[in-house]
C-alpha positions as CSV (number, residue, x, y, z in Angstrom):
1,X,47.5,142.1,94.4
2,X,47.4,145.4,96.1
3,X,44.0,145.9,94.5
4,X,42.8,142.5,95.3
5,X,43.5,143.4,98.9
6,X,42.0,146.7,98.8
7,X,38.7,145.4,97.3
8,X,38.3,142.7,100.3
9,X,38.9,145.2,103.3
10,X,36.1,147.3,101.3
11,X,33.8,144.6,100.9
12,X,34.3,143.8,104.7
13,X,34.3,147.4,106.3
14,X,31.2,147.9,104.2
15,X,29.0,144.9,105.6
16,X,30.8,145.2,109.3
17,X,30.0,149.3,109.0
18,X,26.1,148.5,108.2
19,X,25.9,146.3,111.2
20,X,23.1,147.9,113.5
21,X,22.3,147.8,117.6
22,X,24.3,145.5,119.0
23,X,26.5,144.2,116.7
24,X,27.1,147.8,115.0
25,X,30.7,148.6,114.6
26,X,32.4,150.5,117.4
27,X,36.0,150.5,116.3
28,X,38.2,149.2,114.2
29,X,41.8,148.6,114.0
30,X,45.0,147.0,112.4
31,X,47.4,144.9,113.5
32,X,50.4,143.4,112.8
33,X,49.8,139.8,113.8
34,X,52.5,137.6,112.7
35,X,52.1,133.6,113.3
36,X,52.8,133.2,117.2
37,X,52.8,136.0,118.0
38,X,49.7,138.0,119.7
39,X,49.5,140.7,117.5
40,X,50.9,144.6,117.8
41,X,47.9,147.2,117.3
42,X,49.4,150.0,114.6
43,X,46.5,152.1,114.4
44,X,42.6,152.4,116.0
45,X,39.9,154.1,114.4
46,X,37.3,155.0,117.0
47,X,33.4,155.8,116.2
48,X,33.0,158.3,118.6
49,X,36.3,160.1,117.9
50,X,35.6,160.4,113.7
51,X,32.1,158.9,113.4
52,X,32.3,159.9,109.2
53,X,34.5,157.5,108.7
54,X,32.1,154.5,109.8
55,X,29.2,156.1,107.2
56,X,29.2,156.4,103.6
57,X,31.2,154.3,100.9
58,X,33.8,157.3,100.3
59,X,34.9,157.2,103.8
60,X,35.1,153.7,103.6
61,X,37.5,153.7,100.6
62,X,39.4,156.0,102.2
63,X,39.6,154.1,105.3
64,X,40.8,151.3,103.1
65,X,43.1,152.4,101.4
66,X,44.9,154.1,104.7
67,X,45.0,150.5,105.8
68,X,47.3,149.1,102.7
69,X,49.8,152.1,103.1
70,X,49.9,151.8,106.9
71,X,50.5,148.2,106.4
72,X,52.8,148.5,103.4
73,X,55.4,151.1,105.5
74,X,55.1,149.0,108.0
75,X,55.9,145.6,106.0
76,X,58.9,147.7,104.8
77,X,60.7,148.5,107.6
78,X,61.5,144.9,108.1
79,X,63.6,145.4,105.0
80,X,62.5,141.8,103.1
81,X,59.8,139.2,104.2
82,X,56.1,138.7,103.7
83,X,54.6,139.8,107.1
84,X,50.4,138.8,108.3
85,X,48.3,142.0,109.1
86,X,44.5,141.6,110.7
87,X,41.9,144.3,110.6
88,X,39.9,143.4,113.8
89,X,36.5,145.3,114.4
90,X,35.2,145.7,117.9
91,X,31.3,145.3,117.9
92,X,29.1,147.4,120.4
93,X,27.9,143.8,122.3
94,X,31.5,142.5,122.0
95,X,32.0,141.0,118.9
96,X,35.1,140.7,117.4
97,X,35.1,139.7,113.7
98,X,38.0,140.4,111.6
99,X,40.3,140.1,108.2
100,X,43.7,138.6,107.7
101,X,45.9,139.4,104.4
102,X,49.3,139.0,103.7
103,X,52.0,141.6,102.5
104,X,55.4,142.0,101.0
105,X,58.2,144.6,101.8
106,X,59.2,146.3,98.7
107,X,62.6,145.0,98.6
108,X,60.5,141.7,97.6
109,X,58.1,143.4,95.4
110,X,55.8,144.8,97.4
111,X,53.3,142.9,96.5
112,X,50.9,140.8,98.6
113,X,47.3,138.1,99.0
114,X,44.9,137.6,101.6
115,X,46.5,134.9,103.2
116,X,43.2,133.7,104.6
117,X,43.6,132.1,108.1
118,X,44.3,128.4,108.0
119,X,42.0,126.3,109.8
120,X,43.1,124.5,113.5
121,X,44.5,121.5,111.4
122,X,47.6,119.7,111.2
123,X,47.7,121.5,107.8
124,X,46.9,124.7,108.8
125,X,49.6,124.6,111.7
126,X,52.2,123.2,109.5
127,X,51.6,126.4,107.5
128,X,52.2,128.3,110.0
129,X,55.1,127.2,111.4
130,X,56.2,127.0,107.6
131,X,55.6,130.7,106.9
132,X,57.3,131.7,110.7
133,X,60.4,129.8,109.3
134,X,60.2,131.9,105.9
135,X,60.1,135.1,108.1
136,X,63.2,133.8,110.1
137,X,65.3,132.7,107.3
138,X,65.0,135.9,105.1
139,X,65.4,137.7,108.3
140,X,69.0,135.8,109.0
141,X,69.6,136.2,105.4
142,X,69.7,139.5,105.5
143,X,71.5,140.0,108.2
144,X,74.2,137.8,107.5
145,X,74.2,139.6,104.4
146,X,74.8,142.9,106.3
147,X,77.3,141.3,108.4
148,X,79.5,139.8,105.1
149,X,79.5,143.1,103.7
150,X,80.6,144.9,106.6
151,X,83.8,142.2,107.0
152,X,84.3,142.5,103.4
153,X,84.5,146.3,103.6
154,X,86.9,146.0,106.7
155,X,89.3,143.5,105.1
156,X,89.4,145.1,102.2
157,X,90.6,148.5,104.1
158,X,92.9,146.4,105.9
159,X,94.6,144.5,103.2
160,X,95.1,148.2,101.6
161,X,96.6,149.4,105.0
162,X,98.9,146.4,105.1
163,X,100.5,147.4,101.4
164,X,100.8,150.6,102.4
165,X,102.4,149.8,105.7
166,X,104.7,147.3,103.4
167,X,105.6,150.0,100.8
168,X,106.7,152.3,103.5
169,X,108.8,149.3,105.4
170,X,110.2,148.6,102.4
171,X,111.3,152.5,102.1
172,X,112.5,152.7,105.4
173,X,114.9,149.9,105.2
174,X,116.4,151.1,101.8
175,X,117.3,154.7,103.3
176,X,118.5,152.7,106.4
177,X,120.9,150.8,103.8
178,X,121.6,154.4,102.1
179,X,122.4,155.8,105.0
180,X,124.8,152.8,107.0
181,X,126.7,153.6,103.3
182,X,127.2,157.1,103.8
183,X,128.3,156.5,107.5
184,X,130.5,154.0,106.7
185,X,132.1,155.9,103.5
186,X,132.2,158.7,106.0
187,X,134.0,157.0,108.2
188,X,136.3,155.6,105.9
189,X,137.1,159.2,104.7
190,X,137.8,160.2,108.2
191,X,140.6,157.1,108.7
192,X,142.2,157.8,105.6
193,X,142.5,161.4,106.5
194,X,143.8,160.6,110.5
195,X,145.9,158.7,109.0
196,X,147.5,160.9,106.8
197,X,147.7,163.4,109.5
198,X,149.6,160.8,111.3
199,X,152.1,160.0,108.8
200,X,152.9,164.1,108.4
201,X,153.1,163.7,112.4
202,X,155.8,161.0,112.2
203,X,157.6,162.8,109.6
204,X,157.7,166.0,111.8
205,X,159.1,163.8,114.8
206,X,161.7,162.6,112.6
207,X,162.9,165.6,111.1
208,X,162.7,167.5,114.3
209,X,164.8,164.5,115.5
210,X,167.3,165.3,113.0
211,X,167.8,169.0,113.6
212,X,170.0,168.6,117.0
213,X,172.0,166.1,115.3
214,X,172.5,168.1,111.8
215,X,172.8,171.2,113.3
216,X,176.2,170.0,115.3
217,X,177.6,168.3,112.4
218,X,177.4,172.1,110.6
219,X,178.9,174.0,113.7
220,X,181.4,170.9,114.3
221,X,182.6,170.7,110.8
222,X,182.4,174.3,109.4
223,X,184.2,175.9,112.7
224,X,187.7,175.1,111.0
225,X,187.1,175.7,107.6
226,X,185.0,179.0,107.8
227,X,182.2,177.2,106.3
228,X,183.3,175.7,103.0
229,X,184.0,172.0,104.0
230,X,185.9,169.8,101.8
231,X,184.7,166.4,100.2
232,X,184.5,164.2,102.5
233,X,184.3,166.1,105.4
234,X,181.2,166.1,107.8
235,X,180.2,169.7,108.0
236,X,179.8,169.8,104.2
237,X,177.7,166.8,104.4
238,X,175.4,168.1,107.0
239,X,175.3,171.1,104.6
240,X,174.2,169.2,101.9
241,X,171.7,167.4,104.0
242,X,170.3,170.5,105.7
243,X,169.4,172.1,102.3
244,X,168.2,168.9,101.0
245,X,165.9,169.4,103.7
246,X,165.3,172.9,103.3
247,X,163.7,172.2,100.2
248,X,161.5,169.3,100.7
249,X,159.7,171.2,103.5
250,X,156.6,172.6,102.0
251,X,154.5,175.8,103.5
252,X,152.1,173.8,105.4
253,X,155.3,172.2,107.1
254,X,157.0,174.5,108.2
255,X,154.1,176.6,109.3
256,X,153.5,173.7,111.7
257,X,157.5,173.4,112.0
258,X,157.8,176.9,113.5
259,X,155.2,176.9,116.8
260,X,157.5,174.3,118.4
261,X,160.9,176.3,118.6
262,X,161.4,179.3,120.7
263,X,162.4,182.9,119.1
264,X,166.3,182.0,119.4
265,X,165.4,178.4,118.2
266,X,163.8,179.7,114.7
267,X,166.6,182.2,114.0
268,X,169.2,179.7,114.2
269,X,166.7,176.7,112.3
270,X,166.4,179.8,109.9
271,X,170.2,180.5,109.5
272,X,170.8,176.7,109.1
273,X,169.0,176.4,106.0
274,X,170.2,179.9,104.8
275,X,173.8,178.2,105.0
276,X,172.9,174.9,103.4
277,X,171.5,176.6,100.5
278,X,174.4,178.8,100.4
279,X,176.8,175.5,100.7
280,X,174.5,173.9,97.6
281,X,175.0,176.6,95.4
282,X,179.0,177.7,95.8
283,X,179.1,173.9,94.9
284,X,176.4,174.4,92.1
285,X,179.1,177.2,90.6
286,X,182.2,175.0,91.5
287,X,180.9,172.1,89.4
288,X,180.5,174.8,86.0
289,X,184.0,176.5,87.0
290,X,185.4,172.8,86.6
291,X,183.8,171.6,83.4
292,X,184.3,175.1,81.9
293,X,188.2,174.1,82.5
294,X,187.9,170.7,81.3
295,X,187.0,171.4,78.4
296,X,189.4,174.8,77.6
C-alpha cells in the first residue's frame, strides 16, 4: 500500500506544482493531523528556499518519497496504531488544497491507504470518532501491556527474594537449635564437673576432720606401749585407720592436702602415716610368723 500512497502524493504534487500565477504552489508541507485534533506541521518545503524541488518530475518523486519515510518514522514512534497524515499546499493567492492518507507503525505492519476524508455526515463523523477510539484503545493496550510486564518482572524478583530470604530463615534457626545444644551440653559438662569438684571438696573436709581426732588416738594409745598396741586397744586402731588412709589418698589429694597445714603441721601428718604403714606391716609379718607356727 506504500506504493499506492506514493503514486497519489505524485499525482497530486505534480498537478498542484504546474499550477501557474495565482494559484501556483508556494509551499508545501506535512502534517500529522489525527481526527480532532488540528494538526502538528512535521516538515515545510518552501519555493523560495529549494525552488528545484517544485520543477521537474525527478524532484517530485523525490519529494514524494521523503514524505512516506517522514511519515512512516513518525507513525512509528507511537509504537502501534494507524495514525492520519495531510500534505497541505499553500497557493500564492491563498489557496490551500491538500491530501489525506492513512499509515501504520511497523509494529502493525507498516502498511497503510489513503484514508480519503469522510464527508460532514453523520457517517463520516461516526468514522471518525470510530478511528479516534482505535487510536485510544491500541494506545491503552499497549500501555497496559507495558505496565503488566513491568509487575510481572517485579513479582517475579520478589517471589525469588522471598525463597531466598526463607532458605536463609530456615538456616538461621537450625544453627540457633545447633547452637542452644552445644550451650546446653556445655553446660551440663560444667555441673557435672563442679560437682565432682565438690564431692572431692567434702571428702577433704572430712578427712581433714579426722586428722585431729586420729592423730590423738595414735599419741594417746601408743604413749604406753612404745607404739605396738595390742588388739583391742585404740592406738592400734587409729594405726590401722591412719594407713588405711594413707593409701587411699591419691597424688592429686594430697597435693591439695598439703597447702592447708603449716611446715610443723605436714611433718607430723607425714610421720603419722609413716607409723601407720609401719603398724600395717609389723602386723602384715605377725600374721605369716603365726600361720608359719600353726602349721609346724
Amino acid at each position: 500500500m506504500s506504493e499506492e500512497i506514493h503514486r497519489k502524493i505524485v499525482e497530486f504534487l505534480g498537478k498542484e506544482f504546474s499550477r501557474t500565477e495565482g494559484r501556483q504552489c508556494i509551499a508545501c508541507k506535512l502534517v500529522y493531523a489525527q481526527p480532532g485534533s488540528r494538526g502538528d506541521e512535521i516538515r515545510t518545503w518552501d519555493r523560495a528556499e529549494t525552488p528545484e524541488l517544485f520543477e521537474g518530475l525527478a524532484a517530485i518523486e523525490g519529494l514524494s518519497s521523503e514524505i512516506v519515510r517522514l511519515s512512516q518514522e513518525h507513525a512509528d514512534s507511537f509504537g502501534s496504531g494507524k495514525h492520519r497524515f495531510e500534505v497541505r499546499i499553500t497557493q500564492h493567492l491563498g489557496g490551500r488544497p491538500k491530501m489525506s492518507f492513512m499509515q501504520y507503525a511497523e509494529s502493525d505492519g507498516g502498511e497503510g491507504d489513503l484514508g480519503e476524508d469522510e464527508p460532514p455526515t453523520e457517517r463520516g463523523v461516526l468514522a471518525q470518532v470510530m478511528r479516534h477510539q482505535e487510536v485510544t484503545q491500541r494506545t491503552l493496550t499497549t500501555v497496559y501491556q507495558s505496565a503488566l510486564g513491568t509487575m510481572s518482572s517485579m513479582i517475579r524478583d520478589l517471589s525469588e527474594e522471598t525463597r531466598a530470604l526463607r532458605t536463609d530463615r530456615q538456616r538461621h534457626l537450625l544453627e540457633l537449635e545447633n547452637a542452644r545444644n552445644e550451650e546446653s551440653e556445655r553446660e551440663l559438662a560444667a555441673h557435672i564437673a563442679a560437682s565432682a569438684e565438690e564431692r572431692k571438696d567434702m571428702a577433704l573436709q572430712k578427712v581433714l576432720a579426722f586428722l585431729p581426732v586420729a592423730a590423738s588416738r595414735l599419741i594417746g594409745g601408743s604413749g604406753g606401749s612404745g607404739g605396738e598396741g595390742k588388739a583391742g586397744d585404740p592406738g592400734a586402731a587409729a594405726l590401722m585407720v591412719a594407713g588405711e588412709l594413707a593409701q587411699s589418698l591419691d597424688q592429686q589429694q594430697l597435693m591439695k592436702l598439703l597447702p592447708i597445714f603449716t611446715e610443723p603441721q605436714r611433718l607430723l601428718l607425714m610421720e603419722i602415716f609413716s607409723m601407720a604403714k609401719k603398724h600395717k606391716l609389723d602386723q602384715e609379718q605377725g600374721q605369716g610368723q603365726g600361720k608359719q607356727a600353726a602349721t609346724g
